[in-house]
N, C-alpha and C positions, 0 to 999 in steps of 0.2 A: 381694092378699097381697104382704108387701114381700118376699120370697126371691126370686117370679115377677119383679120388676122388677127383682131385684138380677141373674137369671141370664139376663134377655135383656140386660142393661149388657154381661156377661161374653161375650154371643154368638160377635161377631166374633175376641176369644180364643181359643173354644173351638175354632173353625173354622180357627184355622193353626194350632193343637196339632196336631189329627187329622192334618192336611196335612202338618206337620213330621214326626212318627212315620210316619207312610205312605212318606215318604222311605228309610227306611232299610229296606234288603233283610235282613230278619230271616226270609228260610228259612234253616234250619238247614244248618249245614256243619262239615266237620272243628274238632274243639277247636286253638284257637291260644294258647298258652301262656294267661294268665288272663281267656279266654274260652272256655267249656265248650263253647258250643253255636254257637262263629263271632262273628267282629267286628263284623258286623252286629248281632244279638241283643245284646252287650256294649253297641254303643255308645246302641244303642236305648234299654236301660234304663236306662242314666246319665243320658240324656237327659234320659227321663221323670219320673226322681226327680228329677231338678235344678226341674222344671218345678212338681213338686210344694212342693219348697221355695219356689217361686216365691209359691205360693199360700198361705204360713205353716203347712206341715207341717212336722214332720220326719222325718227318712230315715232307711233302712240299705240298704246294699248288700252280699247274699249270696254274695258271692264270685263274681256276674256271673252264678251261676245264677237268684235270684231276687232282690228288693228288697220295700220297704215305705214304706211314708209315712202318719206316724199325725197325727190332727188332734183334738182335746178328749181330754175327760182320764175316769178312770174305769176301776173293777175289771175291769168287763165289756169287751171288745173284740169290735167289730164290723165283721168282716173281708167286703172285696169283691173276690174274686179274679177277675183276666182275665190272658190272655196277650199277649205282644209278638209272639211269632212266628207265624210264617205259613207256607201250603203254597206251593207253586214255582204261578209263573204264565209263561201261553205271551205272549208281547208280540204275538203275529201273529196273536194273536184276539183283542185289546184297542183297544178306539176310543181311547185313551191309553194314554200307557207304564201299565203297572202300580205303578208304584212312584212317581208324579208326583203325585198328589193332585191333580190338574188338578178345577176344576168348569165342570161343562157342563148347561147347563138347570137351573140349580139342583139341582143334586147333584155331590157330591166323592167324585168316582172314584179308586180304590186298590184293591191290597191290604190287606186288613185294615182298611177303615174302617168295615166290621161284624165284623169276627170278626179281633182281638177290640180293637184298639186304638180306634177309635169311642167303644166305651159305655165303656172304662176313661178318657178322657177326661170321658166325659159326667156320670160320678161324681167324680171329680175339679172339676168347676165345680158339680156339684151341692151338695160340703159346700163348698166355697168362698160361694157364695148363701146359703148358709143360716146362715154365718158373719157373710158381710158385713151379712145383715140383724140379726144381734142374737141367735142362739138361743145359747141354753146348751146343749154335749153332756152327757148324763147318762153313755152309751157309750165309748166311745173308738173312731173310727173307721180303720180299718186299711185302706190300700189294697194288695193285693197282686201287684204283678207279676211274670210269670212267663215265660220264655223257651223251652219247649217241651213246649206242651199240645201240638203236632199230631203229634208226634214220641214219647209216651211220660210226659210231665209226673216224669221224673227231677229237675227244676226246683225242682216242689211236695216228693219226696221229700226231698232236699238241704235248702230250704228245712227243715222242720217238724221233721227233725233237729235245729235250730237253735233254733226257736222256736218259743212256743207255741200250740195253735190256738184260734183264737178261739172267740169264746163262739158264735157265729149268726155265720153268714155267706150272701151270693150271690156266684155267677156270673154277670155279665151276659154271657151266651154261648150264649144259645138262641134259644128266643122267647117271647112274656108269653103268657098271664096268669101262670101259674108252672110249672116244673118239677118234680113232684117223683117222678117216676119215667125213670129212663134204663135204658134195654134192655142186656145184657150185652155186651160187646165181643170179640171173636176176631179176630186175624191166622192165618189159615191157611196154609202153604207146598204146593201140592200139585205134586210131581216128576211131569211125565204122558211122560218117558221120551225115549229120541230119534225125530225127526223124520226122512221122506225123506231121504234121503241130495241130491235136489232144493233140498230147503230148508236154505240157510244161515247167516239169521239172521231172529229172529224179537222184537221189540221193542215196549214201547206200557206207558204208564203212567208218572206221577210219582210217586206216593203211594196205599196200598192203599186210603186214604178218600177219591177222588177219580173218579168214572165216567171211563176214557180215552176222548176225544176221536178221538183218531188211534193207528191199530195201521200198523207198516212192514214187510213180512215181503222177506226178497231169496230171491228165485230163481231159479236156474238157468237158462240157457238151453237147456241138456238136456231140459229137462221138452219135451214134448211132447202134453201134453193139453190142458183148458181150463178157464180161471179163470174163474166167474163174472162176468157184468156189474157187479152191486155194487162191485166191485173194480177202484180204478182204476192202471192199467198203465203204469211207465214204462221206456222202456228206457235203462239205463247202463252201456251195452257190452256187457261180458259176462254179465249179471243183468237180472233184469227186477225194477224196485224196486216190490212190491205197497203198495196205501196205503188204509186203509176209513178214513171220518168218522165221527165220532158228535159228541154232545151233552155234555159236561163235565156234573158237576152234584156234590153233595156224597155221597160214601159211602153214608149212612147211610140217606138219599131216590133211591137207583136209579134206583126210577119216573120220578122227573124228567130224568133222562140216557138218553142212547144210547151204549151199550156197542159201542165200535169195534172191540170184542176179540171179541163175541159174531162182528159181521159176521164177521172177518174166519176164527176158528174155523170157520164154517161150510160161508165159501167152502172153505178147504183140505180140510177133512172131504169135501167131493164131488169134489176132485180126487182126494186119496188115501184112501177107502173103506179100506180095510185097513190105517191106521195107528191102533193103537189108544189112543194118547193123544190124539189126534184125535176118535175116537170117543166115550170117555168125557169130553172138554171139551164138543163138539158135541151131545149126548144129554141131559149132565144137570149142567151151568156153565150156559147160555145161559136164565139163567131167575133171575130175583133173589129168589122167592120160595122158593125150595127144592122147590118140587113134584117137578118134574122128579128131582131128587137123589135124592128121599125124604128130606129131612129138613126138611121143612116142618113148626112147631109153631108155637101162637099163645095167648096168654090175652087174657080179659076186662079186667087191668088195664093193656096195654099194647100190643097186636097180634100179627102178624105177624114172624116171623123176615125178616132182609132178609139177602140176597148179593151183594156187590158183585167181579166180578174185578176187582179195579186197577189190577194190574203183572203183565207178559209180562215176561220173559227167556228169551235162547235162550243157555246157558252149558259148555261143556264136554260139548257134543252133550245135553241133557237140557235139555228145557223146562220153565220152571218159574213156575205162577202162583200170585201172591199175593191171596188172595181176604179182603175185609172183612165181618167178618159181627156182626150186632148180632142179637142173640137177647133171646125173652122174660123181663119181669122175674121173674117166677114158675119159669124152672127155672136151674140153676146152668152155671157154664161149664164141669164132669166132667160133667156129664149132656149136654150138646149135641157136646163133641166127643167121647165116645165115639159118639154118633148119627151126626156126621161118619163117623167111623173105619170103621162099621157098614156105612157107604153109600158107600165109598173105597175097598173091598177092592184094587180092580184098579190105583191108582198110589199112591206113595208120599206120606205127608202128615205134617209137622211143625207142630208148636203156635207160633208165634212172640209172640204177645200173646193175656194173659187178664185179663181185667178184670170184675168181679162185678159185677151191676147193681147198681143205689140203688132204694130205695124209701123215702118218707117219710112219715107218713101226714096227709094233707091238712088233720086237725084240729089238727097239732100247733101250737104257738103262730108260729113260725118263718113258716111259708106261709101260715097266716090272715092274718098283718099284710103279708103282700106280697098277698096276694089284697087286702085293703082299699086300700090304697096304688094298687094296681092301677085298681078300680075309682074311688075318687076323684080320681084324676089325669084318669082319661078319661071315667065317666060309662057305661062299658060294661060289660057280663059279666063277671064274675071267673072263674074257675074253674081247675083245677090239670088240667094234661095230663100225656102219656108222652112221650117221641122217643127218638129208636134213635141221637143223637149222644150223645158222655159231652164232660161240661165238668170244671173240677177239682173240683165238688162230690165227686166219687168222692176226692179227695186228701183231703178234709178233712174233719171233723166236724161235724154242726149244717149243713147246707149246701143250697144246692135252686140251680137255674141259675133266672134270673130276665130274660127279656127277654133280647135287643131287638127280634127280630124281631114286628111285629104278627101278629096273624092273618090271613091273607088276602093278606099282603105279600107282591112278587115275591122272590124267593130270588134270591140273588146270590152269599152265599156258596161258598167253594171254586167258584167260577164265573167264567169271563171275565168282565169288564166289572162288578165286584165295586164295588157305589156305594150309597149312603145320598142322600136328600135330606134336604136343610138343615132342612127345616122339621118333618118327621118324625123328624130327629133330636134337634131341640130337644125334642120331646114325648118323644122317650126320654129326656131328660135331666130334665125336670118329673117323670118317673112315679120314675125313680131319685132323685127331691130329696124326693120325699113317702115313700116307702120310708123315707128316712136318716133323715127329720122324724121320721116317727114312731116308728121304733123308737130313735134313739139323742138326739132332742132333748127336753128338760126341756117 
């Protein structure tokens, strides 16, 4: 097929876009005069739309919250939203900077060369191929960039205020064969009180959809009992700086990480037995499925409630964590956090994000043709899953996350050493050209 020939021509293109964008540090930071979500994210998007023009689109840019880049013409619009921004990466757990797009053994390592700037690339050369080989759009295709899904997707709000939502749209910002249920999302605050008068600072986590890595807790020289082995000990004069490891991994997949905050909760707990915020993090936090809590609930269309603790602060003597929780698509988010509330009696707990799940039903026309698409790009199983991530589908109307992650793929996302290979990327880029094919080409 001439598209396939026209998008391996495009390859070595496709491969220092991703690489260009990977360059720019687009975590989110304080708004800078007509930059909402930091000069990074601004200058990112500019970028990216210029790039698009490159490729005979045309643009708009939304006030640096969001942009667009539309290509053929037609009543109906066929919108593909992905984000630019990204979660904070640690460099001292990275075989390359994170922000270099360096490739190593055939693969181009970054931030964000799966989630999410990778596959918004990958579409981006997809209707380009599909152009250069000859097709007529019967849709009009809309590429949507977005500058803080990982943060709130305030991006997508801002944006849709603006303009209107497409007819059918994806997200490539999951994994294939298709999405079309996401589990509901919760930011939890839970205040577990002050600590030992021993303990004087207690710290660990970037982002409450991130498993931490590394918990720091400083203590006292006063103390005069003992810290578990787990825990390793340094001294810095007058403090002893406590430090437990884990495993980074994404939110909304626990299972996959080691919770550095569980360690290091547990040590403390058998140092001070009789601290009771200590007690109820130790008892019933240290357990991603909610068992332990009592609020463990699950359905047939989706699974398992997940818990992620994310973020430790120790602030104005009261410690306070921020727990990620992605709940079943079948009950609402007033029904889970009063079940919360129910099972919290003993510290205080604040709602900080609520997000209703999606469900779409598998027959509807929208996921048939990505299930098809699916299956004739690669010749494999089709079928429609759940996951406990939210992509901007939840922003938008008509929408399902579609790809990139294979089945069976290493996970890398929100992860050190965050990389795609070349060759398996190009196959996400043929599965998104047969998607485009078929739903918006004559």
């Amino acid at each position: 097929m001439k598209e396939l020939e026209k998008l391996n021509e495009l390859k070595p293109q496709m491969i220092e876009t991703v690489r260009q964008l990977v360059r720019f540090d687009t975590v989110e930071t304080a708004p800078v005069g007509d930059a909402p979500f930091g000069t990074g994210n601004k200058e990112c998007l500019i970028y990216a739309l210029k790039e698009c023009e490159k490729l005979g689109m045309t643009t708009v840019n939304c006030e640096n919250y969001a942009g667009h880049a539309d290509f053929g013409s037609g009543e109906e619009i066929f919108g593909i939203l992905g984000h630019l921004d990204v979660v904070p990466a640690v460099e001292k757990t990275w075989i390359v900077p994170p922000y270099s797009g360096e490739i190593v053994d055939g693969k181009i390592y970054g931030r964000g060369v799966l989630d999410d700037k990778g596959p918004m690339v990958a579409c981006m050369y997809a209707v380009k191929a599909l152009a250069d080989a000859g097709y007529k759009f019967k849709r009009k295709v809309r590429l949507i960039f977005g500058c803080n899904e990982e943060t709130g997707s305030l991006c997508m709000k801002h944006y849709f205020e603006k303009m209107p939502y497409p007819t059918l749209s994806f997200s490539p910002d999951a994994n294939f064969p298709v999405i079309n249920r996401e589990k509901g999302m919760l930011g939890l605050v839970f205040n577990l009180g002050k600590l030992p008068d021993e303990i004087t600072d207690f710290n660990a986590g970037l982002r409450k959809n991130i498993v931490p890595d590394e918990c720091t807790v400083k203590l006292s020289k006063t103390f005069k009992g003992e810290i578990d082995n787990a825990v390793e000990k340094t001294d810095r004069g007058d403090y002893w700086l406590l430090t437990t490891k884990g495993v980074s991994a994404h939110g909304a997949m626990p299972k996959d990480g080691d919770n550095a905050i569980w360690k290091m909760v547990k040590a403390l707990y058998k140092a001070f037995p009789a601290n009771k915020g200590l007690k109820f993090a130790a008892e019933k936090m240290c357990d991603y499925t909610g068992k332990a809590w009592g609020v463990h609930i699950s359905d047939k269309q989706s699974g398992e409630i997940t818990c992620n603790v994310g973020v430790a602060r120790y602030e104005n003597n009261e410690l306070h964590f921020t727990v990620d929780v992605r709940h079943p698509v079948t009950y609402t988010c007033k029904q889970v956090i009063e079940l919360f509330e129910k099972n919290s009696s003993e510290v205080k707990m604040t709602v900080q994000v609520a997000s209703e799940p999606l469900f779409m039903s598998e027959d509807s026309y929208l996921v048939q043709e990505l299930l098809r698409a699916y299956k004739e790009a690669t010749g494999k199983e089709s079928y429609a899953i759940s996951i406990g991530g939210g992509t901007y589908s939840r922003s938008c109307r008509n929408c399902v996350a579609f790809g990139p992650e294979f089945p069976g793929m290493a996970a890398t996302i929100h992860q050190a050493n965050e990389c795609v290979d070349i060759e398996e990327f190009m196959e996400i880029a043929k599965i998104y050209m047969k998607a485009i094919k078929n739903i918006c080409c004559e």
